[in-house]
C-alpha atoms as an extended CHARMM CRD file, in Angstrom:
* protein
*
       255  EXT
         1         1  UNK       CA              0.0000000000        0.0000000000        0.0000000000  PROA      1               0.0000000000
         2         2  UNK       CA              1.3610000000        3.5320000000       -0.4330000000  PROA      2               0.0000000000
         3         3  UNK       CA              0.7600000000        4.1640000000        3.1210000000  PROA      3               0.0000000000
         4         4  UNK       CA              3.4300000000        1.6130000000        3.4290000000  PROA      4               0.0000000000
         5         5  UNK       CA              5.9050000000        4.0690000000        1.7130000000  PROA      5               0.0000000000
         6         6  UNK       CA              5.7670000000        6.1520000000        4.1150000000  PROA      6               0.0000000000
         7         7  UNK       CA              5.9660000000        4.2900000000        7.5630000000  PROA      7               0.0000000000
         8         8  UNK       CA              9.0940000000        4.9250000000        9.7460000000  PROA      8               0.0000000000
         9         9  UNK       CA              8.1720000000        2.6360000000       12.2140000000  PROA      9               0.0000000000
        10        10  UNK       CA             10.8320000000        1.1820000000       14.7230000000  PROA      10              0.0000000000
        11        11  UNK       CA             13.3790000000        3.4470000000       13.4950000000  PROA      11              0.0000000000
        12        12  UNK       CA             15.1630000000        6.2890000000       15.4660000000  PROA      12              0.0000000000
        13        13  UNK       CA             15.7620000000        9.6760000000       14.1340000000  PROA      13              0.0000000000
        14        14  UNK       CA             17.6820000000       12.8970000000       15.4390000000  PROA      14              0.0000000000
        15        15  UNK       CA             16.5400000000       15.8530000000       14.2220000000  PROA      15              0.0000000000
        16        16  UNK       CA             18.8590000000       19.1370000000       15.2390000000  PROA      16              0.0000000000
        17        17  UNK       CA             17.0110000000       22.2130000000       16.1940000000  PROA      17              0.0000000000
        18        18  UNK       CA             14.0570000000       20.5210000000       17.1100000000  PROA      18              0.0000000000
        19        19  UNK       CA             12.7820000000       22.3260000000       20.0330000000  PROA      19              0.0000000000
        20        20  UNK       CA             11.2860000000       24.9300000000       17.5130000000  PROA      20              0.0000000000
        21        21  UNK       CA             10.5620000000       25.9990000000       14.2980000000  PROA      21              0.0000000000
        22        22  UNK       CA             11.0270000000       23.9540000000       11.4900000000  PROA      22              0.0000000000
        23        23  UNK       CA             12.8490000000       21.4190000000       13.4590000000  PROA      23              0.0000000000
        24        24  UNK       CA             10.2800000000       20.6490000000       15.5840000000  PROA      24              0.0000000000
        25        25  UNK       CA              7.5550000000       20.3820000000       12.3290000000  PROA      25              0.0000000000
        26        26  UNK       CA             10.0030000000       17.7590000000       11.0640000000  PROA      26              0.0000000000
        27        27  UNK       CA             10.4670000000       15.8970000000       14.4600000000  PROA      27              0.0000000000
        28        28  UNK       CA              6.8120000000       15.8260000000       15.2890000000  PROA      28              0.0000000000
        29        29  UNK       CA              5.8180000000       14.5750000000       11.2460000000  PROA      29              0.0000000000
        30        30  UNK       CA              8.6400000000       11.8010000000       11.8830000000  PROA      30              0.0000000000
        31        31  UNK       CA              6.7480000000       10.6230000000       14.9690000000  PROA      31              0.0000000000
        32        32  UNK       CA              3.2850000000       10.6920000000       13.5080000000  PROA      32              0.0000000000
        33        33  UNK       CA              5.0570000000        8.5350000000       10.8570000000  PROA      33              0.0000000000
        34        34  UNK       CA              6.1340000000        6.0180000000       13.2170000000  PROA      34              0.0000000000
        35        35  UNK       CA              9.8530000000        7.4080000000       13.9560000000  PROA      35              0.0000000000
        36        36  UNK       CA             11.7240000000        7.5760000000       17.5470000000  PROA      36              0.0000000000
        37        37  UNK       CA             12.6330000000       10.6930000000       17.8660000000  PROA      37              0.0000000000
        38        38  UNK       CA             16.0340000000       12.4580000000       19.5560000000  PROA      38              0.0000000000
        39        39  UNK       CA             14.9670000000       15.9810000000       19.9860000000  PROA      39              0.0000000000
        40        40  UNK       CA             17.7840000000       18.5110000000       19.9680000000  PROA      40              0.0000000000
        41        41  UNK       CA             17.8020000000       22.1900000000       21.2900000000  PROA      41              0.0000000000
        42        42  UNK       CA             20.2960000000       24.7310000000       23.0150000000  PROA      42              0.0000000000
        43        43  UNK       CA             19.4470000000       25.9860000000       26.0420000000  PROA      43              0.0000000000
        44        44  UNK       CA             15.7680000000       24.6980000000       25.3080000000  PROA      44              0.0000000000
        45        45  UNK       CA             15.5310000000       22.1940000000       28.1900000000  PROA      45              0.0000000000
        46        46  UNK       CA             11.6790000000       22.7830000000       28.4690000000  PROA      46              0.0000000000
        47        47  UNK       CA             10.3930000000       23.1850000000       25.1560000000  PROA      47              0.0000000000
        48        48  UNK       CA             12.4490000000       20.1340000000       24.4290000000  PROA      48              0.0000000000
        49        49  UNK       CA             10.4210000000       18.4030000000       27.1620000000  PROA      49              0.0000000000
        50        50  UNK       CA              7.1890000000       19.0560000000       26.0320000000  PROA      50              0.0000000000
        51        51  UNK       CA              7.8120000000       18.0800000000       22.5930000000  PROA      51              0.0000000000
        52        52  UNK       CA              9.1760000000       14.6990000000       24.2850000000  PROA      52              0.0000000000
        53        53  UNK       CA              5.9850000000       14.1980000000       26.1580000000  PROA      53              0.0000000000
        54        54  UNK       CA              4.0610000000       15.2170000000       23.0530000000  PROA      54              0.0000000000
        55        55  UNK       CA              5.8240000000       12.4240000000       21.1920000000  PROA      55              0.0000000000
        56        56  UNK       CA              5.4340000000       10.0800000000       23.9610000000  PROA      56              0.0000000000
        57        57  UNK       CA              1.6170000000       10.5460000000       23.8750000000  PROA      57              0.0000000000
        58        58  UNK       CA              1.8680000000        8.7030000000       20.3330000000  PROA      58              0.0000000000
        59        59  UNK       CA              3.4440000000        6.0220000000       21.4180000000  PROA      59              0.0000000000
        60        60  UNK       CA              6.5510000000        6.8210000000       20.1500000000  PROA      60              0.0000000000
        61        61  UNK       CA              9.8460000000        6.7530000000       22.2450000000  PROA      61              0.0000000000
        62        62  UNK       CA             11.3720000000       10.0570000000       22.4360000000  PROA      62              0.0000000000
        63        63  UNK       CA             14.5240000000       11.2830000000       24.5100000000  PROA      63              0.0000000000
        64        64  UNK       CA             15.5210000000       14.7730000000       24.6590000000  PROA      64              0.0000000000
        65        65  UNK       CA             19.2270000000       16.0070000000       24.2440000000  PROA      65              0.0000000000
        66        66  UNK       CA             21.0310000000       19.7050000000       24.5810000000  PROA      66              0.0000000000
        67        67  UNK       CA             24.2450000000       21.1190000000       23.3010000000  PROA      67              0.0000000000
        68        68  UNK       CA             26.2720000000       23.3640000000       21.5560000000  PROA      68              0.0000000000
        69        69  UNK       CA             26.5670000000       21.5740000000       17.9920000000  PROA      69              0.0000000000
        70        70  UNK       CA             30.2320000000       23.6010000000       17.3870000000  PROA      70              0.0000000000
        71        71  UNK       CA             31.5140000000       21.9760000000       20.0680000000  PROA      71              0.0000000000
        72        72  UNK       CA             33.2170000000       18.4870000000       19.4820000000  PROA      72              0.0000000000
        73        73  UNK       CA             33.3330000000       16.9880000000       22.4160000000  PROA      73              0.0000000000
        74        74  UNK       CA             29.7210000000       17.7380000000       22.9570000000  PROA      74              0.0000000000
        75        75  UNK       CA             28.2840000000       16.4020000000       19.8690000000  PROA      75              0.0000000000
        76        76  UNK       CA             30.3450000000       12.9420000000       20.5290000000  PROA      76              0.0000000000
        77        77  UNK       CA             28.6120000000       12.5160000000       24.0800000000  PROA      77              0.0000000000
        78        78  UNK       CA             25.4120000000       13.1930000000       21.7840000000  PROA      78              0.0000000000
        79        79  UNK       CA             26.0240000000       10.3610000000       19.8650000000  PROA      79              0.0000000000
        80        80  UNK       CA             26.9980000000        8.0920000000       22.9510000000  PROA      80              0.0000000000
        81        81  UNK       CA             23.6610000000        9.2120000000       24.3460000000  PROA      81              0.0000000000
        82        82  UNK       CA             21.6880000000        7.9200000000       21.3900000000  PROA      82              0.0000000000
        83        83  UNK       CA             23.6750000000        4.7180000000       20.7890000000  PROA      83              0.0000000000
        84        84  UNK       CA             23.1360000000        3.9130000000       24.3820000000  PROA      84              0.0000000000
        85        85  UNK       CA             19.5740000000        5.2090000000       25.2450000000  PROA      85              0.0000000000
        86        86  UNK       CA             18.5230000000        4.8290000000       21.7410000000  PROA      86              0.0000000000
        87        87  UNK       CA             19.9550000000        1.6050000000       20.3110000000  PROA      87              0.0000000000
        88        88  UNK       CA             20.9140000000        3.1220000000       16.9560000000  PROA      88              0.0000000000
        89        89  UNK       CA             20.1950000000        5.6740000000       14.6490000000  PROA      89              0.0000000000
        90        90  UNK       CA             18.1730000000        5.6030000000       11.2620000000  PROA      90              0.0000000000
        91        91  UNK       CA             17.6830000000        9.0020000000       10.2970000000  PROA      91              0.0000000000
        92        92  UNK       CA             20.0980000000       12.0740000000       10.2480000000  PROA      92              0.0000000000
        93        93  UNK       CA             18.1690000000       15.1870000000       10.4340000000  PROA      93              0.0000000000
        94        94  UNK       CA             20.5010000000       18.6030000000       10.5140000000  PROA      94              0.0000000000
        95        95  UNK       CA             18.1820000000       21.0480000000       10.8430000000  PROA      95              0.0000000000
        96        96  UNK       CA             20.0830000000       23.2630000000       13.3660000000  PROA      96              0.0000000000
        97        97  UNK       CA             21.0930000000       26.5230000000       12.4180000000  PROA      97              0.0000000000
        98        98  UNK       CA             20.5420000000       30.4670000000       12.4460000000  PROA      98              0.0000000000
        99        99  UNK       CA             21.3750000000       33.6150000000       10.8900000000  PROA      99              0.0000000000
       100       100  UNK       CA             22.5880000000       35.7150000000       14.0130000000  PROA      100             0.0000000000
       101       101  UNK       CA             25.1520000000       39.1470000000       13.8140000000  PROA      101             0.0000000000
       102       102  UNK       CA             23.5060000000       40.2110000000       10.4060000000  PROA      102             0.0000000000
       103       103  UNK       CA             26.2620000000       42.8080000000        9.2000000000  PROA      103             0.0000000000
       104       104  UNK       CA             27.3700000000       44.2900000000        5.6110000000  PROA      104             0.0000000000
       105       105  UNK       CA             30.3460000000       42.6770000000        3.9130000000  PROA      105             0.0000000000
       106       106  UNK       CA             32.4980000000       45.3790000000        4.5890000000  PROA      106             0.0000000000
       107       107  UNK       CA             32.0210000000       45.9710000000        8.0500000000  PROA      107             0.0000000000
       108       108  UNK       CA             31.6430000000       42.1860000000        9.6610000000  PROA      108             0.0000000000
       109       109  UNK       CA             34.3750000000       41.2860000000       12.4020000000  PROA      109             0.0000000000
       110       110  UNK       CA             35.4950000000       37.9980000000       11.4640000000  PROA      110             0.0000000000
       111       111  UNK       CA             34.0240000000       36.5840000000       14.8210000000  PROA      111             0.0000000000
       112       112  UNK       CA             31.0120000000       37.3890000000       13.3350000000  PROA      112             0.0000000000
       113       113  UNK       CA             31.6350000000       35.7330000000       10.2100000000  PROA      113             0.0000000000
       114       114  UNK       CA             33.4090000000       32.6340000000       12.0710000000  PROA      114             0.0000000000
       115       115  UNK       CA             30.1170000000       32.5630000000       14.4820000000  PROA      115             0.0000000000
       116       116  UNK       CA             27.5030000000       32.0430000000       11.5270000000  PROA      116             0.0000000000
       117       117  UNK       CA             30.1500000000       29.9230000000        9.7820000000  PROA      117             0.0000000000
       118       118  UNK       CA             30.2400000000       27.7770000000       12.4970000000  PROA      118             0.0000000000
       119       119  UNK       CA             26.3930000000       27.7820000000       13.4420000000  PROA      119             0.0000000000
       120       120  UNK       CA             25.1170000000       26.7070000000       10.3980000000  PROA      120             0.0000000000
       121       121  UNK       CA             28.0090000000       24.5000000000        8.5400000000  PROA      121             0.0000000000
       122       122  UNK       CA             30.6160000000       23.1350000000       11.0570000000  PROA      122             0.0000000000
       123       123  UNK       CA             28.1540000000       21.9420000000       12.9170000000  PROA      123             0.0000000000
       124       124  UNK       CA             26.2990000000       20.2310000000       10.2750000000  PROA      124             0.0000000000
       125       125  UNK       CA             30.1280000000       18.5540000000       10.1340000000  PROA      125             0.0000000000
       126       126  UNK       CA             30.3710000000       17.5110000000       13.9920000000  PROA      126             0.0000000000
       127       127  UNK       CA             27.4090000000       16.2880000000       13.7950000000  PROA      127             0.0000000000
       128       128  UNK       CA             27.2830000000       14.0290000000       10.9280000000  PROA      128             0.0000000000
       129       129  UNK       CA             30.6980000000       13.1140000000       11.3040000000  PROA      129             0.0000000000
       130       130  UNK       CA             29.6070000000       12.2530000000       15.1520000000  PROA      130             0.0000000000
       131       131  UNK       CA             26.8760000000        9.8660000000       14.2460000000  PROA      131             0.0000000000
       132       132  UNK       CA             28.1080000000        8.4630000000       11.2860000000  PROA      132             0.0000000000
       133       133  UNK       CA             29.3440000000        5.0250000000       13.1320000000  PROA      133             0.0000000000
       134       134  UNK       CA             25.1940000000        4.6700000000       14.3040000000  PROA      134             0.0000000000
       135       135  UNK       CA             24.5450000000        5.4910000000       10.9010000000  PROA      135             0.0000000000
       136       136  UNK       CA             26.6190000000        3.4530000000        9.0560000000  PROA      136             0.0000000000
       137       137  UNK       CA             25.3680000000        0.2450000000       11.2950000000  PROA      137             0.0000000000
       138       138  UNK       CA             22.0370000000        0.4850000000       10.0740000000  PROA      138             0.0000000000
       139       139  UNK       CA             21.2040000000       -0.9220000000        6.8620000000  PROA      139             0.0000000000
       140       140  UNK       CA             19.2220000000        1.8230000000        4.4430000000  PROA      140             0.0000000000
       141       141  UNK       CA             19.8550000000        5.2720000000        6.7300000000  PROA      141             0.0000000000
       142       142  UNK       CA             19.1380000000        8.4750000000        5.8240000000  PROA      142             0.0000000000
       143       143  UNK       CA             20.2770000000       12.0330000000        6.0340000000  PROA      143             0.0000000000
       144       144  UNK       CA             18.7550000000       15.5500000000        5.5460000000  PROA      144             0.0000000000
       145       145  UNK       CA             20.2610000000       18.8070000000        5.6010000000  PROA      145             0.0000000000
       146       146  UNK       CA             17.9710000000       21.7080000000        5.8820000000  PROA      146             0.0000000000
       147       147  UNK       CA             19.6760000000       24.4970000000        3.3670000000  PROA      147             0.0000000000
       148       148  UNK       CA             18.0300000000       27.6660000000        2.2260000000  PROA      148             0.0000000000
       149       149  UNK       CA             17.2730000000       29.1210000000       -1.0290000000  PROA      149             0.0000000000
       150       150  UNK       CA             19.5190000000       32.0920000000       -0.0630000000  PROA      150             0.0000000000
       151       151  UNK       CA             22.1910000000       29.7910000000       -1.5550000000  PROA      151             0.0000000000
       152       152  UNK       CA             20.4160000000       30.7110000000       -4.9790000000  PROA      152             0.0000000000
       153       153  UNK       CA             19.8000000000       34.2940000000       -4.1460000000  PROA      153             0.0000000000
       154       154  UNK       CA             22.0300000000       35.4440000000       -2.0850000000  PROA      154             0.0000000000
       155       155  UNK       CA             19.8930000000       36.6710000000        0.7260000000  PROA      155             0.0000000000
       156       156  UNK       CA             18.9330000000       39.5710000000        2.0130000000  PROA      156             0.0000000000
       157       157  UNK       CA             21.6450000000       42.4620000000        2.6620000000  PROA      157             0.0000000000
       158       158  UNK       CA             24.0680000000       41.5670000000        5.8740000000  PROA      158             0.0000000000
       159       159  UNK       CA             22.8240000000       38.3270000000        5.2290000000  PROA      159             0.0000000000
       160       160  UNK       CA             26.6100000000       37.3480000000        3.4160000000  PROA      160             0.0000000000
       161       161  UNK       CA             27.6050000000       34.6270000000        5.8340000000  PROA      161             0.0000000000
       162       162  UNK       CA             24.6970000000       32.9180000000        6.2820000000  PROA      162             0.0000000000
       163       163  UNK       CA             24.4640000000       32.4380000000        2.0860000000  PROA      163             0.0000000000
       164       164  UNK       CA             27.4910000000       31.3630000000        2.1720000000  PROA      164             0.0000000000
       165       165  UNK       CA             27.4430000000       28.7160000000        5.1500000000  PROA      165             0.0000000000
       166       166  UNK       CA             24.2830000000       27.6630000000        3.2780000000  PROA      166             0.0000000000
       167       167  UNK       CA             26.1710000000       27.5590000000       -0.2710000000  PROA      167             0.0000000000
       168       168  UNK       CA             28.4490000000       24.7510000000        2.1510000000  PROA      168             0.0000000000
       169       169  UNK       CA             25.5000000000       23.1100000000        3.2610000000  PROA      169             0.0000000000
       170       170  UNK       CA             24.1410000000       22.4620000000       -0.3390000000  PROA      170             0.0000000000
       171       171  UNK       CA             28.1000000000       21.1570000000       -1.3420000000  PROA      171             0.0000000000
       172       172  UNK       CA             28.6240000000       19.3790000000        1.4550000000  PROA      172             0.0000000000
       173       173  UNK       CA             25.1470000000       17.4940000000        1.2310000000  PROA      173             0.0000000000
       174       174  UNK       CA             26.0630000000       16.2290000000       -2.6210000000  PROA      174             0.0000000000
       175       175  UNK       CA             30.0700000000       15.7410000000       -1.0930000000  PROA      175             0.0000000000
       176       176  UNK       CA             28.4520000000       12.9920000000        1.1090000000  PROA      176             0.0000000000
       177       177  UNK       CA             25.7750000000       11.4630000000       -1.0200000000  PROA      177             0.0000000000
       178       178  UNK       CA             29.0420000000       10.9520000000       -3.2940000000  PROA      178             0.0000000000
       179       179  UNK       CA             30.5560000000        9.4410000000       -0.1640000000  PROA      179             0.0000000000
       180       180  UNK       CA             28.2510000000        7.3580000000        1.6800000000  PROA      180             0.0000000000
       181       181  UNK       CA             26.8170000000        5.7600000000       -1.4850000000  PROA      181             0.0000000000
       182       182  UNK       CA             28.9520000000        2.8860000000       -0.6000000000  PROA      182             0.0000000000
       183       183  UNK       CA             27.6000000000        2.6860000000        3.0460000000  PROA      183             0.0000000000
       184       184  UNK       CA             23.5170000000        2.4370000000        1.6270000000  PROA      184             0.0000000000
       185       185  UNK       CA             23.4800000000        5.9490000000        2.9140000000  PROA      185             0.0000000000
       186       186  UNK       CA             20.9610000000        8.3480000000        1.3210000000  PROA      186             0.0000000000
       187       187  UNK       CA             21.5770000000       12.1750000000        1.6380000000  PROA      187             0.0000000000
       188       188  UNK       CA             19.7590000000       14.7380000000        0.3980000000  PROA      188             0.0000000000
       189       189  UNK       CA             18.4870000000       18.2790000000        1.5620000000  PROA      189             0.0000000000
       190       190  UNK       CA             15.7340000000       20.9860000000        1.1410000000  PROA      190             0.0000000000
       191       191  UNK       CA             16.0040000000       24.4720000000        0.8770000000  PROA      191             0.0000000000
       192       192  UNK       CA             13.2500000000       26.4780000000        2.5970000000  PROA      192             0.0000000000
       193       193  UNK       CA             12.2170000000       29.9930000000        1.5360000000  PROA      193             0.0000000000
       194       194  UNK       CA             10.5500000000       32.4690000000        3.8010000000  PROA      194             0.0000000000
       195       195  UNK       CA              9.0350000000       30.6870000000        6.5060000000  PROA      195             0.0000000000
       196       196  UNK       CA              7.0250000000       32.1310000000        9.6100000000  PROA      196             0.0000000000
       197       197  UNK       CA              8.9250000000       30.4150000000       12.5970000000  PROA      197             0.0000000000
       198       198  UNK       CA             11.0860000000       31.6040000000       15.7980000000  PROA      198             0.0000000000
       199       199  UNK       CA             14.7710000000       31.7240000000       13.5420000000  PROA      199             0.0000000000
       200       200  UNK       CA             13.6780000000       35.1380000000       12.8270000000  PROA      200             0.0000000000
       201       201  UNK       CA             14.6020000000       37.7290000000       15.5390000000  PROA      201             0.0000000000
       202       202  UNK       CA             10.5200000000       39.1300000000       14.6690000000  PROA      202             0.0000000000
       203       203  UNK       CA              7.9450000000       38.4950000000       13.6790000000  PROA      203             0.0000000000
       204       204  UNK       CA              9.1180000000       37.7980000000        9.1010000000  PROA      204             0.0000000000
       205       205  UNK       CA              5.2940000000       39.3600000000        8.0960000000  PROA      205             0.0000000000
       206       206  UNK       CA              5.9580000000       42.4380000000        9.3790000000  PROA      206             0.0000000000
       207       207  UNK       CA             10.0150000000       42.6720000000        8.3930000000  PROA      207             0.0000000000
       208       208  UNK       CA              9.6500000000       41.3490000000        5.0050000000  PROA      208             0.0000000000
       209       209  UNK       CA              6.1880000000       41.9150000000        2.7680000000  PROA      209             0.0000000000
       210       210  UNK       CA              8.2950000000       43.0670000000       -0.4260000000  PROA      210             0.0000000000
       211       211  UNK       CA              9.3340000000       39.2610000000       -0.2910000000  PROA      211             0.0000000000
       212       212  UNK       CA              5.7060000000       37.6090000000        0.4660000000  PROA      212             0.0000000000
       213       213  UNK       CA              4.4450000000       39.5520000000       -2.0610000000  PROA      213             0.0000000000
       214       214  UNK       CA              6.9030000000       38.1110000000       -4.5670000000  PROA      214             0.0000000000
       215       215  UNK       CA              5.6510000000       34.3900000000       -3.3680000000  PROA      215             0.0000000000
       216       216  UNK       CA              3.7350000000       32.8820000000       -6.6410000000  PROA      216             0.0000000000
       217       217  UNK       CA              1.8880000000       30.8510000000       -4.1180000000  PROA      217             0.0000000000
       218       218  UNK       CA              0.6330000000       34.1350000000       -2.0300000000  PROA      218             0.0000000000
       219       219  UNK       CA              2.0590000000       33.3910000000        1.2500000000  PROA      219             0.0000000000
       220       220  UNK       CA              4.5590000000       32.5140000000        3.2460000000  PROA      220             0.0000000000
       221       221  UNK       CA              6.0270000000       29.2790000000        4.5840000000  PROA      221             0.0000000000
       222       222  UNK       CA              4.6410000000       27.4750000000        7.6040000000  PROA      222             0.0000000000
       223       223  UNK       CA              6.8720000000       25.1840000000        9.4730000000  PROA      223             0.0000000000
       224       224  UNK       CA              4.7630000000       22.1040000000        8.4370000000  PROA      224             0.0000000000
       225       225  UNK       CA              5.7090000000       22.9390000000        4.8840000000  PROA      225             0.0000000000
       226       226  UNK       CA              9.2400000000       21.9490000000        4.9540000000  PROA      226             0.0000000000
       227       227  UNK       CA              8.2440000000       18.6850000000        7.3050000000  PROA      227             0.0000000000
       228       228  UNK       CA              6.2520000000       17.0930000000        4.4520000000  PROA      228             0.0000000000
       229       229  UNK       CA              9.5260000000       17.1100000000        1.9240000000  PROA      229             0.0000000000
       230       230  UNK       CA             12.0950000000       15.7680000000        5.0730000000  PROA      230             0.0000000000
       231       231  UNK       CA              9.2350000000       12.7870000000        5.3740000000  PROA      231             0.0000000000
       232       232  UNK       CA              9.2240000000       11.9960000000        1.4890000000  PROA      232             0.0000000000
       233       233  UNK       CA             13.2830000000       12.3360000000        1.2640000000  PROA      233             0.0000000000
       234       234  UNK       CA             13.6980000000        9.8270000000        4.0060000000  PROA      234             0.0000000000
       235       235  UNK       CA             10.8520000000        7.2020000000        3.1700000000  PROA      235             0.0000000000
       236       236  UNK       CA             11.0900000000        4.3730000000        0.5730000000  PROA      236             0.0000000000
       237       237  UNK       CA              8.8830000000        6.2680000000       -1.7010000000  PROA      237             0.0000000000
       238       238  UNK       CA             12.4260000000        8.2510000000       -2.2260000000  PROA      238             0.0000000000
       239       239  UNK       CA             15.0860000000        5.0540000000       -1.8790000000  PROA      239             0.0000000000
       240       240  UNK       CA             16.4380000000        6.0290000000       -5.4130000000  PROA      240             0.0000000000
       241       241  UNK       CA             16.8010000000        9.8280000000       -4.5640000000  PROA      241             0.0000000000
       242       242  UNK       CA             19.9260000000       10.7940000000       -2.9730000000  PROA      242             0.0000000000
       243       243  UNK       CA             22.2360000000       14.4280000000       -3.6130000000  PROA      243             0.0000000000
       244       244  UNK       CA             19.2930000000       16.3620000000       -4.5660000000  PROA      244             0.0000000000
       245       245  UNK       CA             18.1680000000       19.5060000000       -2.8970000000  PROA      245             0.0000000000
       246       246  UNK       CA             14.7270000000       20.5810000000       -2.8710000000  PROA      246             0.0000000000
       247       247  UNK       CA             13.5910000000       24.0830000000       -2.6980000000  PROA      247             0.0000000000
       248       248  UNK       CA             10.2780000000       24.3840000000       -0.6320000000  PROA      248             0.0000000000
       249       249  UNK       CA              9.5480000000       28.2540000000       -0.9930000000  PROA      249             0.0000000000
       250       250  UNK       CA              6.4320000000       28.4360000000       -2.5360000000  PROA      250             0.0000000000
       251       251  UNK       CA              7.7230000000       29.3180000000       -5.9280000000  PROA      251             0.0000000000
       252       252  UNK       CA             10.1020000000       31.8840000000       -5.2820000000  PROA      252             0.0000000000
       253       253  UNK       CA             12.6820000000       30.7450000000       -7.6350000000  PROA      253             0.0000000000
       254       254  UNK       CA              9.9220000000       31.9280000000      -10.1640000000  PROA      254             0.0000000000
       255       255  UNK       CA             10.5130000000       35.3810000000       -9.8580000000  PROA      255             0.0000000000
């Protein structure tokens, strides 16, 4: 049945950044889907609980975990946290990130440009690199980067560093599908537009209608709108798809 496609049952999944925003879409989509979820946040200890609880409440096991995902050490006691609470890991989601310390090219310290650097593409590297022995001893796993469509446009103005970490992400995700091949490991990523959710510092309505008006589809993104493409990239209804990137911005690449 297609349903079938689409069932994650029995398998675990760590999605980064999943206290919140998008992250938290994805993780919560995973668990309806069957998925164990690992949520991740920073300093998010109890909206990380409640989503834990929440996923609990379908039956699903769920553990939380917090850290810094630019620090080494602390993504490795991550992963010995999941092997050992967990059992394994099926599903790689790296959905942590930000674009903090907006400034013009000109002007940005480079600890700015090192922060946002770090923040949105070494970690992506700790990470993955951190949980590829889980990953790699589990037949058929799957990884998704969440990248942005800035990597196409270029973002908006003191936006420079995040672009460019992005630009890494969308590399880096086709680098490893080349890579991991070998392994049975799938890796793909999508690219979100505009989307409503807390990585803005307020509220993206108000700060950006020029863009939403641009939107062929006539609004902007909703969390839940990047969840359904993360669920279809790491289901069997995907199992031949692996170093694509797909942009989920409502048609923006349109204009």
């Amino acid at each position: 049945m297609a349903v079938d496609l689409f069932d994650l049952t029995g398998q675990t999944a760590l999605v980064t950044g999943s206290a919140s925003g998008i992250g938290s879409a994805i993780a919560r989509l995973l668990a309806q889907a069957g998925a164990d979820i690992v949520v991740h946040g920073f300093d998010q200890a109890q909206a990380s609980s409640a989503l834990v609880e929440e996923i609990k409440a379908m039956g699903r096991r769920a553990i939380a975990v917090d850290g810094d995902l630019t620090d080494a050490r602390k993504v490795a006691s991550l992963a010995d946290t999941i092997g050992t609470q967990m059992g394994g890991l099926a599903i790689l989601v790296n959905c942590a990130g930000g674009s903090p310390r907006k400034a013009m090219f000109a002007t940005m310290e480079e600890s700015a440009w090192d922060h946002v650097i770090d923040k949105n593409l070494k970690s992506m590297f700790l990470t993955t690199q951190a949980m590829l022995p889980l990953l790699k001893a589990q037949p058929g796993a799957r990884i998704v980067n969440v990248t942005s469509c800035v990597t196409r446009s270029g973002g908006v103005p003191g936006g420079g560093a995040y672009a460019t970490a992005k630009g890494g992400v969308d590399v880096l995700t086709r680098a490893l599908a080349k890579e991991l091949a070998g392994d049975g490991i799938r890796v793909n990523g999508v690219a979100p537009g505009l989307v409503d959710s807390p990585f803005h510092d307020s509220d993206p309505k108000a700060k950006y209608p020029h863009l939403i008006g641009r939107i062929p589809l006539g609004r902007i993104g909703e969390p839940e709108d990047i969840a359904g493409p993360v669920l279809f990239l790491v289901s069997k209804a995907a199992r031949y798809v692996t170093a694509e990137i797909i942009e989920v911005s409502g048609g923006t690449r349109l204009t």
